[in-house]
KEKETOR-378503 format. One record per atom (N, C-alpha, C, O): z, y, x; residue number from 1; residue in one letter. Coordinates in steps of 0.001 Angstrom, whole numbers. Layout:
{c3 = Z, c2 = Y, c1 = X, resi = NUM, resn = a} $
...
//
This chain:
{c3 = 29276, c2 = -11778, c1 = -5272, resi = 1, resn = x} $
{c3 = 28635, c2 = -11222, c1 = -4090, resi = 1, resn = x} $
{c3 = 27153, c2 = -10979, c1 = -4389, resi = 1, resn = x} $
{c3 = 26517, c2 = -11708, c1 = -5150, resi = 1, resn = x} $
{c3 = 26699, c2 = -10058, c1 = -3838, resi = 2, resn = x} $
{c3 = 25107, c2 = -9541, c1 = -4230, resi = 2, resn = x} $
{c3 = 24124, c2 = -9950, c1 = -3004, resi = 2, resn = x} $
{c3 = 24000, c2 = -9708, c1 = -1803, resi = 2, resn = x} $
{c3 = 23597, c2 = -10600, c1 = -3869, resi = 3, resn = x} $
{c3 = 22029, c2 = -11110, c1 = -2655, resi = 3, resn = x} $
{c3 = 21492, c2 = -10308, c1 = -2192, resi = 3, resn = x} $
{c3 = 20759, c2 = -9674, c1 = -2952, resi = 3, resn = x} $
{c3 = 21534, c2 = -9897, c1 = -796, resi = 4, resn = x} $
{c3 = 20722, c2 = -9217, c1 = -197, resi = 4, resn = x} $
{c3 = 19332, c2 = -9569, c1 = 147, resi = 4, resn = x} $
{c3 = 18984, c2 = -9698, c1 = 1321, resi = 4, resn = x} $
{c3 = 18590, c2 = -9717, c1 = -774, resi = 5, resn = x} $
{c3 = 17122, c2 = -9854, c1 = -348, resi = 5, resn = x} $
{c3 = 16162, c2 = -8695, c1 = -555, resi = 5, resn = x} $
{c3 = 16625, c2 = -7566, c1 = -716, resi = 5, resn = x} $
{c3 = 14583, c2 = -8953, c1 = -562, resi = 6, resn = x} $
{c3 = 14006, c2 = -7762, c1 = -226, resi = 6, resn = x} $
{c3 = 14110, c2 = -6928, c1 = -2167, resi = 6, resn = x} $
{c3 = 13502, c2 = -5882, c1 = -2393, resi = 6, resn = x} $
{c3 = 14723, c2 = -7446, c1 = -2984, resi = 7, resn = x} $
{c3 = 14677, c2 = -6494, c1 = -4557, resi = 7, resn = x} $
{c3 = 15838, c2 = -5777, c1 = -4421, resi = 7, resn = x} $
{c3 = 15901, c2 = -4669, c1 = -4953, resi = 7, resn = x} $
{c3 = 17097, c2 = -6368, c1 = -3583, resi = 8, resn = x} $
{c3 = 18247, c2 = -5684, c1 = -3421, resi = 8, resn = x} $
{c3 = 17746, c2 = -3873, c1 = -2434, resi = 8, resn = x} $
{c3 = 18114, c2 = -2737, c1 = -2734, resi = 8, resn = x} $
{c3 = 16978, c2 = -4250, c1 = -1465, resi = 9, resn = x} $
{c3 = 16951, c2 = -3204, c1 = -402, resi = 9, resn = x} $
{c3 = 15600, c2 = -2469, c1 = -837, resi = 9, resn = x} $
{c3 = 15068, c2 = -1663, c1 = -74, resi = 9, resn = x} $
{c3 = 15168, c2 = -2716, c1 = -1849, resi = 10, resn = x} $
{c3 = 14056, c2 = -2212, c1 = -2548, resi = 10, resn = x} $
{c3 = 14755, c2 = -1145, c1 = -3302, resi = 10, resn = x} $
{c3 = 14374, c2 = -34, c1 = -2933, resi = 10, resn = x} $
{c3 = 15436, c2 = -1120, c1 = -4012, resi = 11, resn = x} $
{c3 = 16352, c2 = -431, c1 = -4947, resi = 11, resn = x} $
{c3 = 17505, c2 = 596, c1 = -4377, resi = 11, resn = x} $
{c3 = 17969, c2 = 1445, c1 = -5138, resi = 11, resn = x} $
{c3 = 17994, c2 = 485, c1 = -2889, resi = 12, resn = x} $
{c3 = 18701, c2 = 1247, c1 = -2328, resi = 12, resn = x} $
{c3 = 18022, c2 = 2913, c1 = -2849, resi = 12, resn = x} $
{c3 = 16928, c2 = 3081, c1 = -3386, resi = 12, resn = x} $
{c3 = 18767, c2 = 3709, c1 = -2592, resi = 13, resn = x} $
{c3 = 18742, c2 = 5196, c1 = -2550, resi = 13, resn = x} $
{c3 = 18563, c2 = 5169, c1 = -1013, resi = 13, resn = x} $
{c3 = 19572, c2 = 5165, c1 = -308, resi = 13, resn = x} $
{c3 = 17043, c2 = 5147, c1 = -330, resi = 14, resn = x} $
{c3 = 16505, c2 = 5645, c1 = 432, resi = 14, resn = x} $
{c3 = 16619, c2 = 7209, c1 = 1012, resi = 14, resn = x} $
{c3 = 16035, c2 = 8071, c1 = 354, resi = 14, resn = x} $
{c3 = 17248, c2 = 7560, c1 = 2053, resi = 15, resn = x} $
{c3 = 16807, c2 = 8942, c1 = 2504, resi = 15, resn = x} $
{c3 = 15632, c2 = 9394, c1 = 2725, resi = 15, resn = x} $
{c3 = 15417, c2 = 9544, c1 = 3928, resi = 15, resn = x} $
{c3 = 14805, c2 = 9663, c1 = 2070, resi = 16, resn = x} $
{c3 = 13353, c2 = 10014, c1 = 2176, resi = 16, resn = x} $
{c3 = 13208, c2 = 11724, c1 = 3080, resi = 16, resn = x} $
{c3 = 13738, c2 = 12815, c1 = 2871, resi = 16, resn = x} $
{c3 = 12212, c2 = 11215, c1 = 4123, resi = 17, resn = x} $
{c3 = 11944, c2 = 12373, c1 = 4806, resi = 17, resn = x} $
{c3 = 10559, c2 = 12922, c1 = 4242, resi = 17, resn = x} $
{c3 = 9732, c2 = 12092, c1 = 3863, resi = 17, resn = x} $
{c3 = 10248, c2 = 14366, c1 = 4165, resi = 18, resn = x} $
{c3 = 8684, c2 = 13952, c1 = 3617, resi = 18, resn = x} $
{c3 = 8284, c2 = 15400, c1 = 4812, resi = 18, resn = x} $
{c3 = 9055, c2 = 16336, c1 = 5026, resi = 18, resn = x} $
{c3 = 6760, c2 = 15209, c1 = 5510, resi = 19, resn = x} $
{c3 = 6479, c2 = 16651, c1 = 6211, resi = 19, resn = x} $
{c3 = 5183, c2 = 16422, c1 = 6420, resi = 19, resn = x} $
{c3 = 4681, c2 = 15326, c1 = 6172, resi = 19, resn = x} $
{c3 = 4487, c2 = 17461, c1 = 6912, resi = 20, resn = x} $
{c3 = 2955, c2 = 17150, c1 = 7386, resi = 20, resn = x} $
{c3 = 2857, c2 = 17655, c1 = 8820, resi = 20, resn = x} $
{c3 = 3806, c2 = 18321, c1 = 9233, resi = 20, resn = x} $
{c3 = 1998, c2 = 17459, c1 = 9496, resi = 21, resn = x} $
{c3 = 1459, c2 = 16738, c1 = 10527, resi = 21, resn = x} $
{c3 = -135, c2 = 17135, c1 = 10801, resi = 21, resn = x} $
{c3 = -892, c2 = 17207, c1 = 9833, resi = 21, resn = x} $
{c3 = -512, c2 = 17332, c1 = 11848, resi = 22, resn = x} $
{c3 = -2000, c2 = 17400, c1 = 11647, resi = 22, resn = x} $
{c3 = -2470, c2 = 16204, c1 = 12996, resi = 22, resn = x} $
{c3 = -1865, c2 = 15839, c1 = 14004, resi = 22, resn = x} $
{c3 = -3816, c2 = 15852, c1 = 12431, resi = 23, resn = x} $
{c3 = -4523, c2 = 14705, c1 = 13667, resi = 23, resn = x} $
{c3 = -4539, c2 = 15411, c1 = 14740, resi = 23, resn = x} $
{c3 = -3838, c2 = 16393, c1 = 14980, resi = 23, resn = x} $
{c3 = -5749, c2 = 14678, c1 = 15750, resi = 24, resn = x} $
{c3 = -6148, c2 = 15351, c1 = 16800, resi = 24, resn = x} $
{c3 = -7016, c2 = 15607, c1 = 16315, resi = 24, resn = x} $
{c3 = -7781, c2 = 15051, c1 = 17103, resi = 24, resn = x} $
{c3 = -8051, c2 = 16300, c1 = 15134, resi = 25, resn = x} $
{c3 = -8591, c2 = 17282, c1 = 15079, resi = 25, resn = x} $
{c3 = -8440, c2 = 18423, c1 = 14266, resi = 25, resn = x} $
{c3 = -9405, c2 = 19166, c1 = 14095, resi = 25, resn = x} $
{c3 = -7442, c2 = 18634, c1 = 13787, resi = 26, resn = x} $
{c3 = -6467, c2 = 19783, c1 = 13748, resi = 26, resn = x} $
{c3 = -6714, c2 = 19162, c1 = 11935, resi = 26, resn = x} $
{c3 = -6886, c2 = 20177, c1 = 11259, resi = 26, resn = x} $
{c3 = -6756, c2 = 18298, c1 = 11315, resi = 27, resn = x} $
{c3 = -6639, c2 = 17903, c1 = 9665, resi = 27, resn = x} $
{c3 = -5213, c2 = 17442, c1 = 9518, resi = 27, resn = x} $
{c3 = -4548, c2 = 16500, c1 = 9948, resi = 27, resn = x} $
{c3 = -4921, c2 = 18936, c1 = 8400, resi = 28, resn = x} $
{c3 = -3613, c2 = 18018, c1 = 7892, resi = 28, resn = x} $
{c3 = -3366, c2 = 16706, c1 = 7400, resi = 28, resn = x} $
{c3 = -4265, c2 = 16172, c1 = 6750, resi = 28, resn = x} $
{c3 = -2109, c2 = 15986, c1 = 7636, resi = 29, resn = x} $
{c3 = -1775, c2 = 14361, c1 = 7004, resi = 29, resn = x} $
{c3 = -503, c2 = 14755, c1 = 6574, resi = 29, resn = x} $
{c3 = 282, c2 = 15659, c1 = 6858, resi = 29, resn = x} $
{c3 = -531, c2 = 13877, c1 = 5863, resi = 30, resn = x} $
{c3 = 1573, c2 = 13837, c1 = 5242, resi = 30, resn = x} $
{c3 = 2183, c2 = 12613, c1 = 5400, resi = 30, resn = x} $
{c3 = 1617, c2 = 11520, c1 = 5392, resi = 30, resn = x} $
{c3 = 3685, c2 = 12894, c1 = 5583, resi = 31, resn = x} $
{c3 = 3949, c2 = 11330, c1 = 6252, resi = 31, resn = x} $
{c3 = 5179, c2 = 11371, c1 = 5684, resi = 31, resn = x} $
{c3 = 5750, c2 = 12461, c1 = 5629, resi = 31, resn = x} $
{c3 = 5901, c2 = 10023, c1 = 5084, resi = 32, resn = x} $
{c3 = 6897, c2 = 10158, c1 = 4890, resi = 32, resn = x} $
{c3 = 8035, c2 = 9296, c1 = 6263, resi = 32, resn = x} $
{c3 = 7723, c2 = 8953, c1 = 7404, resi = 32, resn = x} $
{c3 = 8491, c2 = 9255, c1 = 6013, resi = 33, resn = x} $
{c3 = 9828, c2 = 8576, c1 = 6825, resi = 33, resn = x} $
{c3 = 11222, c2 = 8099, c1 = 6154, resi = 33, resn = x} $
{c3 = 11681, c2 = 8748, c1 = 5215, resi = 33, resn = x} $
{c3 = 11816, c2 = 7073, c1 = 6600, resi = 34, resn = x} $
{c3 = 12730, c2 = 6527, c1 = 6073, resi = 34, resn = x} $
{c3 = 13664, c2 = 6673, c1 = 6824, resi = 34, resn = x} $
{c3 = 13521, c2 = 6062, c1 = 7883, resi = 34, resn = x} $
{c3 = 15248, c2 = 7643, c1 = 6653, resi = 35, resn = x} $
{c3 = 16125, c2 = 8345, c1 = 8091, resi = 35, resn = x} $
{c3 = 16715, c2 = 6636, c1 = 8330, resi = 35, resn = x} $
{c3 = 16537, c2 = 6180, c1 = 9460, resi = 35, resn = x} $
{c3 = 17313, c2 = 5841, c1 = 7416, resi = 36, resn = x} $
{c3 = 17857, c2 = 4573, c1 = 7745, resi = 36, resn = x} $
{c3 = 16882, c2 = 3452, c1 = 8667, resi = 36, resn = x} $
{c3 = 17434, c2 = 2573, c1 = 9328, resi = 36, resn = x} $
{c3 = 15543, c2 = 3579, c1 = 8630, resi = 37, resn = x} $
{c3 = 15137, c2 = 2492, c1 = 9311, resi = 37, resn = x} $
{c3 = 13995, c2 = 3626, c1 = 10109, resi = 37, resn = x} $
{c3 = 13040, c2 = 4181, c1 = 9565, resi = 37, resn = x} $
{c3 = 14484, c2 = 3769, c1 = 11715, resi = 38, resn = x} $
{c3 = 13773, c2 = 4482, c1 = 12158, resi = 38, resn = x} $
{c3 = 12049, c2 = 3888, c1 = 12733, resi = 38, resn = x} $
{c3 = 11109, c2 = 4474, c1 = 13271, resi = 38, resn = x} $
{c3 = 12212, c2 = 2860, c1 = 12413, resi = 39, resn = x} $
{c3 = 10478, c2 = 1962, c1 = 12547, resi = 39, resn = x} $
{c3 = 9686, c2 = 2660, c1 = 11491, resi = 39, resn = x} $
{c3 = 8473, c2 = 2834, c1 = 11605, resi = 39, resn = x} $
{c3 = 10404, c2 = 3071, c1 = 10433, resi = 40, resn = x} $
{c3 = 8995, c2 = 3627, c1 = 9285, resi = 40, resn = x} $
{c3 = 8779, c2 = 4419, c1 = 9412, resi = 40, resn = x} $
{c3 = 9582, c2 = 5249, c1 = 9839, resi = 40, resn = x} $
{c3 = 7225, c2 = 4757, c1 = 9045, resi = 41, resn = x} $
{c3 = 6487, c2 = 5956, c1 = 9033, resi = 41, resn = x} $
{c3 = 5306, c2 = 5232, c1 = 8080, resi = 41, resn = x} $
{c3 = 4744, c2 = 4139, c1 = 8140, resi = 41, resn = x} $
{c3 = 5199, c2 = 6496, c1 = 7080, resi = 42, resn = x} $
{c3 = 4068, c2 = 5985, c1 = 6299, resi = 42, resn = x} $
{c3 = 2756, c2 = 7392, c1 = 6114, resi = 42, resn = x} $
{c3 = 3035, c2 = 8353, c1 = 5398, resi = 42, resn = x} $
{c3 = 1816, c2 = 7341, c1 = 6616, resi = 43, resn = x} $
{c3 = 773, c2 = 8715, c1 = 6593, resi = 43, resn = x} $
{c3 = -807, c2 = 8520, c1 = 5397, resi = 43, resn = x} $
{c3 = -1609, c2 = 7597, c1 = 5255, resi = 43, resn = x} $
{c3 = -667, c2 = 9944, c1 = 4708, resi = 44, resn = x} $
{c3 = -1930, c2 = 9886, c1 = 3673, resi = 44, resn = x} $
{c3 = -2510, c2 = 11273, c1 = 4098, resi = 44, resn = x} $
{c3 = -2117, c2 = 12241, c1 = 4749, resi = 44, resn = x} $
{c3 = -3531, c2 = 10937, c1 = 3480, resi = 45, resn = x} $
{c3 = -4203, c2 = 12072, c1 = 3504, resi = 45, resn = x} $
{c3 = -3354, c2 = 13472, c1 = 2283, resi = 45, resn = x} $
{c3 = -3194, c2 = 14670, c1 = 2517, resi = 45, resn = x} $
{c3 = -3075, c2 = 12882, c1 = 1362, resi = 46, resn = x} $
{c3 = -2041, c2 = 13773, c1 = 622, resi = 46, resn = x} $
{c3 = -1185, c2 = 13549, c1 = 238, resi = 46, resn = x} $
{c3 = -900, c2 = 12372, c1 = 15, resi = 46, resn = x} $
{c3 = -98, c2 = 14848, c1 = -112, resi = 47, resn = x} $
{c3 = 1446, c2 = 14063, c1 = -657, resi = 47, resn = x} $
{c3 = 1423, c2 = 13091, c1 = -1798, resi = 47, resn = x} $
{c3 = 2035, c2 = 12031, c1 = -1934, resi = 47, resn = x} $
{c3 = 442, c2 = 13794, c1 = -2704, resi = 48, resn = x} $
{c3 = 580, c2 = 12307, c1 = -4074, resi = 48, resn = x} $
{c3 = -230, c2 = 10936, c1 = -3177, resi = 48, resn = x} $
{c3 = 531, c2 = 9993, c1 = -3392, resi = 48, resn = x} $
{c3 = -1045, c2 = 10570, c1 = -2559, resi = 49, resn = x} $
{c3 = -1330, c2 = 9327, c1 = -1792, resi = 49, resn = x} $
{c3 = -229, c2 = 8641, c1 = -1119, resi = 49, resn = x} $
{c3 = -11, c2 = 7447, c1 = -915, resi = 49, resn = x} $
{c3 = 499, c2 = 9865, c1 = -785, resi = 50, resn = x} $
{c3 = 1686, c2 = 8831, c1 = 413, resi = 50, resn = x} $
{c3 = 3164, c2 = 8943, c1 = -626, resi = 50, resn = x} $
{c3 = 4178, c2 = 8276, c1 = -419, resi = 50, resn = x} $
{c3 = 3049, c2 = 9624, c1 = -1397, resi = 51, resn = x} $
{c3 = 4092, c2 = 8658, c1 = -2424, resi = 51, resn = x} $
{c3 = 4175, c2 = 7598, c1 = -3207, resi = 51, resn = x} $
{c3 = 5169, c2 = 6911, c1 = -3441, resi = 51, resn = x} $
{c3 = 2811, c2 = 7462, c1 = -3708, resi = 52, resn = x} $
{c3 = 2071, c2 = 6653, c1 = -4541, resi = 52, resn = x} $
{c3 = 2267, c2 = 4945, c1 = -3714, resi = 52, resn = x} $
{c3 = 2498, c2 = 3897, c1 = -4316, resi = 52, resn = x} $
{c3 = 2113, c2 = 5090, c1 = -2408, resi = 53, resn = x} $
{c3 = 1812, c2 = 4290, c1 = -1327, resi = 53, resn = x} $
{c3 = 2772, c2 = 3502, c1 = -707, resi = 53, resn = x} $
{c3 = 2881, c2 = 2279, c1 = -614, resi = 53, resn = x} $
{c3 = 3802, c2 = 4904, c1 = -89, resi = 54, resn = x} $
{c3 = 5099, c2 = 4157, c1 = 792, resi = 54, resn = x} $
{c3 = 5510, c2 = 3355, c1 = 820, resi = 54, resn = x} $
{c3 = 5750, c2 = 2783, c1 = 1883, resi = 54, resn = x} $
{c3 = 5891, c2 = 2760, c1 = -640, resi = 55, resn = x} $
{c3 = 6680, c2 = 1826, c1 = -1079, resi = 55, resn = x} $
{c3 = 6303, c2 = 449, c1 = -488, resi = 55, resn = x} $
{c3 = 6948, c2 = -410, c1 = 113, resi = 55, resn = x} $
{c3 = 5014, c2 = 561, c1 = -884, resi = 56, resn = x} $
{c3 = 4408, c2 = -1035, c1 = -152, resi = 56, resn = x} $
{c3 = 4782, c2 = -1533, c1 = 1093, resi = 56, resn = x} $
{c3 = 5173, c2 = -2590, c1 = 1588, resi = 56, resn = x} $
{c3 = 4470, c2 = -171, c1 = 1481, resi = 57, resn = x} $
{c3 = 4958, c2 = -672, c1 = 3184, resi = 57, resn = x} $
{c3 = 5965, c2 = -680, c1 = 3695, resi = 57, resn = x} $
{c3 = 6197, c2 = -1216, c1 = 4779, resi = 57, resn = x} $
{c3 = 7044, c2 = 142, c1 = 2743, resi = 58, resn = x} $
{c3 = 8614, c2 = -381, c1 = 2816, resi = 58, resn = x} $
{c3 = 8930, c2 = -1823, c1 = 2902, resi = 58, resn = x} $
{c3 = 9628, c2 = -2499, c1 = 3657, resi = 58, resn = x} $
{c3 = 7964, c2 = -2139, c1 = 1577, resi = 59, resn = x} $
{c3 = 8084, c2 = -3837, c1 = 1495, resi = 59, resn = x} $
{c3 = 7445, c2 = -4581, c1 = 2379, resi = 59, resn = x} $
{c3 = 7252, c2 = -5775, c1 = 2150, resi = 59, resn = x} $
{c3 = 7086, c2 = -4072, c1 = 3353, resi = 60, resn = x} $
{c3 = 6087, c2 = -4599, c1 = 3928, resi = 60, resn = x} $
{c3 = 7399, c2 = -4811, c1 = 5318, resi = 60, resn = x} $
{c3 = 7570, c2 = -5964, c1 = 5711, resi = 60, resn = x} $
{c3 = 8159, c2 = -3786, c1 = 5909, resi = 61, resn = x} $
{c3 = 8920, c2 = -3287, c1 = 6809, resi = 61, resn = x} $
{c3 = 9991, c2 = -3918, c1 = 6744, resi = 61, resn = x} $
{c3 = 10402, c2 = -4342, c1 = 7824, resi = 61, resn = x} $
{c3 = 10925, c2 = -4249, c1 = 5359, resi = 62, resn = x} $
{c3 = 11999, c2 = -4741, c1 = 5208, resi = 62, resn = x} $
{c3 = 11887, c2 = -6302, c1 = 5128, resi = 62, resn = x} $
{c3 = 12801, c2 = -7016, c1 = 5540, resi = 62, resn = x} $
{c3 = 10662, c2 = -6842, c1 = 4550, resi = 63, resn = x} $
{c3 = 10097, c2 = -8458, c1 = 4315, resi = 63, resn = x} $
{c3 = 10130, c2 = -9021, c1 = 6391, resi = 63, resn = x} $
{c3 = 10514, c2 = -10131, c1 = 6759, resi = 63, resn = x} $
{c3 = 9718, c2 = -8101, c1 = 7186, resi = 64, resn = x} $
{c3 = 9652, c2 = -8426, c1 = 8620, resi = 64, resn = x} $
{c3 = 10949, c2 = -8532, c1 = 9205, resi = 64, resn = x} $
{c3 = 11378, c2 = -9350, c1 = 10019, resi = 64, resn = x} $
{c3 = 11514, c2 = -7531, c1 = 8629, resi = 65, resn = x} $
{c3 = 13181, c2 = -7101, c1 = 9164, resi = 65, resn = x} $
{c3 = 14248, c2 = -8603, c1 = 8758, resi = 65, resn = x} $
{c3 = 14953, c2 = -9322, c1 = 9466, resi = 65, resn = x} $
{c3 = 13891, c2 = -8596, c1 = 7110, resi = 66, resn = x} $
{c3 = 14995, c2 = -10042, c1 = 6890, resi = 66, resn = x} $
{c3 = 14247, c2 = -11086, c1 = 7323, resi = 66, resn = x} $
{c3 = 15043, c2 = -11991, c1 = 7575, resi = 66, resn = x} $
{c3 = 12814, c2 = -11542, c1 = 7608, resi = 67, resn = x} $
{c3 = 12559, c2 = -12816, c1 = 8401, resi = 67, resn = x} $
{c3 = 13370, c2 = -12705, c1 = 9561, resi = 67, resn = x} $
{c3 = 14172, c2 = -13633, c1 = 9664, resi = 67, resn = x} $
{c3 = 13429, c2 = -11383, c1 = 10969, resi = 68, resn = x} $
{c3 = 13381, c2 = -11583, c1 = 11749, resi = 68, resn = x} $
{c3 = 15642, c2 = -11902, c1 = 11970, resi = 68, resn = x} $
{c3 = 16200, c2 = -12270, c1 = 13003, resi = 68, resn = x} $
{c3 = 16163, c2 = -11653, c1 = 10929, resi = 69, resn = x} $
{c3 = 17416, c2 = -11345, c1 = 10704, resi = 69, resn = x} $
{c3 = 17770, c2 = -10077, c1 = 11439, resi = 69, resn = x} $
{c3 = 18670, c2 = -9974, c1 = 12272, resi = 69, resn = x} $
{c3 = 16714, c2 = -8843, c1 = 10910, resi = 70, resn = x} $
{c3 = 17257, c2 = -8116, c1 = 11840, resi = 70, resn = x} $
{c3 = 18558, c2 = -7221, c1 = 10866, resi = 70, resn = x} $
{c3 = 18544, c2 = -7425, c1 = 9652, resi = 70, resn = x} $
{c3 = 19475, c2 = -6401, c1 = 11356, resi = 71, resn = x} $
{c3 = 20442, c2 = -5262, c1 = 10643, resi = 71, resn = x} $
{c3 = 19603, c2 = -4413, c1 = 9965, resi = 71, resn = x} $
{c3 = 18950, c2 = -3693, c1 = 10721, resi = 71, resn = x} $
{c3 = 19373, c2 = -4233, c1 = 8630, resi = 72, resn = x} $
{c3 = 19268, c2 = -3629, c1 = 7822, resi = 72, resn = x} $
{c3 = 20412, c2 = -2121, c1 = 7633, resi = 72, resn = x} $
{c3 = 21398, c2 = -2156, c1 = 6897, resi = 72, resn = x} $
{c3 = 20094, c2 = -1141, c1 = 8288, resi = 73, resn = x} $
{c3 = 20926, c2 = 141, c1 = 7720, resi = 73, resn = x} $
{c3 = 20639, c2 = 357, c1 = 6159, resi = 73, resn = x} $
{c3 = 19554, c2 = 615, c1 = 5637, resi = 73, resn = x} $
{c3 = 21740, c2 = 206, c1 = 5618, resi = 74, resn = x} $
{c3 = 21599, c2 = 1040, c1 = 4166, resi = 74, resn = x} $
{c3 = 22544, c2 = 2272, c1 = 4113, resi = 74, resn = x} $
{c3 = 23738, c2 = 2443, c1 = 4358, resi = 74, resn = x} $
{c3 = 21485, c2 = 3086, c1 = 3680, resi = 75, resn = x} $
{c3 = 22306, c2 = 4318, c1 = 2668, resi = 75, resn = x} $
{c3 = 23527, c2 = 4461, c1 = 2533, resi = 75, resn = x} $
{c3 = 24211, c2 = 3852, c1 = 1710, resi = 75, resn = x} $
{c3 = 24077, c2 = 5598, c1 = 3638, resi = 76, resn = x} $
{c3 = 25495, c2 = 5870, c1 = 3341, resi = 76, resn = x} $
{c3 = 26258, c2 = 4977, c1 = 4691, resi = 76, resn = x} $
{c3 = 27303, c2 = 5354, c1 = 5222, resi = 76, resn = x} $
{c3 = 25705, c2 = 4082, c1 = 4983, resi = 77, resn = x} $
{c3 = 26416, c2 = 3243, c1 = 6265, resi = 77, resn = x} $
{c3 = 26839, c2 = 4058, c1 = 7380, resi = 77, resn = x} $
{c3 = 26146, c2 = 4930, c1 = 7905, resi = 77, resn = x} $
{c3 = 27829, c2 = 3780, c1 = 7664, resi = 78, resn = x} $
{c3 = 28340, c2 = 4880, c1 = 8553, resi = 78, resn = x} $
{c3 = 28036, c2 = 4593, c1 = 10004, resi = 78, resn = x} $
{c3 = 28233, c2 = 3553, c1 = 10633, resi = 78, resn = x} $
{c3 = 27426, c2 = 5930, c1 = 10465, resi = 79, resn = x} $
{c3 = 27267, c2 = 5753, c1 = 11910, resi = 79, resn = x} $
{c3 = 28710, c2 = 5519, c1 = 12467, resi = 79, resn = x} $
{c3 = 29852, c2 = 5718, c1 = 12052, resi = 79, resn = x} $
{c3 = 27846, c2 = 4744, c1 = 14168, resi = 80, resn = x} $
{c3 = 28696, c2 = 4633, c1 = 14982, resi = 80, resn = x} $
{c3 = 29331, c2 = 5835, c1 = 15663, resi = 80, resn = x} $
{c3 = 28773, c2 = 6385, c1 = 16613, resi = 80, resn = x} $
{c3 = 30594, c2 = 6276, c1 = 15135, resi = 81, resn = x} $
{c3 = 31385, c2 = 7606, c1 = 15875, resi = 81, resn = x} $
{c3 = 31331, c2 = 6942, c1 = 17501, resi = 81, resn = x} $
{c3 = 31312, c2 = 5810, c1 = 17985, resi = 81, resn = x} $
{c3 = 31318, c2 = 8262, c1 = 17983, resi = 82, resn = x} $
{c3 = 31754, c2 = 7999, c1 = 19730, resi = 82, resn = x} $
{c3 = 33017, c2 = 8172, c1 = 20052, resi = 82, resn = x} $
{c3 = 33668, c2 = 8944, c1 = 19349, resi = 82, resn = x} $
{c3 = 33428, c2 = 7748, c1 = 20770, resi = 83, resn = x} $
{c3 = 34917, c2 = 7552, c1 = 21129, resi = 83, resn = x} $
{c3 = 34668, c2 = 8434, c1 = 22256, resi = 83, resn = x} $
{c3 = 34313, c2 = 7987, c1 = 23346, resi = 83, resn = x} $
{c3 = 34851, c2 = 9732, c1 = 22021, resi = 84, resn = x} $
{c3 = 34970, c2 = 10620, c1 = 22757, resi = 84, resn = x} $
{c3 = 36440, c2 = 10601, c1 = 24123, resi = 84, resn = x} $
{c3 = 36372, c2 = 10845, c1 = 25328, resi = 84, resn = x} $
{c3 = 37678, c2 = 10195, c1 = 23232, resi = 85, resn = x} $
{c3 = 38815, c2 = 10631, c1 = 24406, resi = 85, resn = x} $
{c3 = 38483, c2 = 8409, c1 = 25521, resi = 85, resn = x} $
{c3 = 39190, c2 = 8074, c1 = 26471, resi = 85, resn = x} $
{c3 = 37513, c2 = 7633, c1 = 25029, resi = 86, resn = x} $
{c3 = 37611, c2 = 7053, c1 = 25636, resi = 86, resn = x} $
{c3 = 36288, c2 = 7155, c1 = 27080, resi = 86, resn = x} $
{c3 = 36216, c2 = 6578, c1 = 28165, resi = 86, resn = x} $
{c3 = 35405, c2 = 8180, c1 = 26386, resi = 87, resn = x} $
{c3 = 34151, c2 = 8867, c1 = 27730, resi = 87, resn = x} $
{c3 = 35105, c2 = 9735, c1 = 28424, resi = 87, resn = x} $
{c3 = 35156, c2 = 9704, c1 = 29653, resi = 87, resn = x} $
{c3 = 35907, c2 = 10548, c1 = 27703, resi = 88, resn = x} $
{c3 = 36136, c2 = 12037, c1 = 29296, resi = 88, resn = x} $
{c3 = 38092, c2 = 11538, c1 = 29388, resi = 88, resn = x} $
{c3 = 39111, c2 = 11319, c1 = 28733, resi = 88, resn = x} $
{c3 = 37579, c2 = 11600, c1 = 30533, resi = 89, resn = x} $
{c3 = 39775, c2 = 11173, c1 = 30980, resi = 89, resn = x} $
{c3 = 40405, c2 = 12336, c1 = 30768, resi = 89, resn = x} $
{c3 = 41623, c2 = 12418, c1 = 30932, resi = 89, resn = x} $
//
């Protein structure tokens, strides 16, 4: 069985979102996002800063998540389907 600690969920194949964004005074930022853990958001002033960067605060995001025992989504985990014929009669 494989230890799930924070080197295991470090190593996942992350869905990485990447886009830019501007402040409120109209300066572009770039931000990445993580589609499995919708709490992250990581913002630089440029794309090589916020790649260079993310990671930390992944570790930073997932180290809070297993103190708090929270569910960890990994990669590929299958959403919850809706049971459609059990909503409409």
């Amino acid at each position: 069985m494989t230890t799930k600690d924070i080197n295991y969920y470090l190593n996942l194949n992350w869905t990485v979102i990447e886009g830019v964004d501007y402040d409120f005074d109209g300066n572009p930022y770039h931000y990445i996002e993580i589609k499995e853990i919708p709490s992250f958001l990581f913002c630089a002033k440029t794309k090589e800063r916020a790649r260079e960067n993310y990671i930390k605060q992944l570790k930073w995001t997932l180290q809070v998540m297993l103190e708090r025992g929270e569910h960890i989504k990994e990669p590929g985990e299958d959403e919850d389907e809706i049971d459609w014929e059990s909503l409409c009669p």
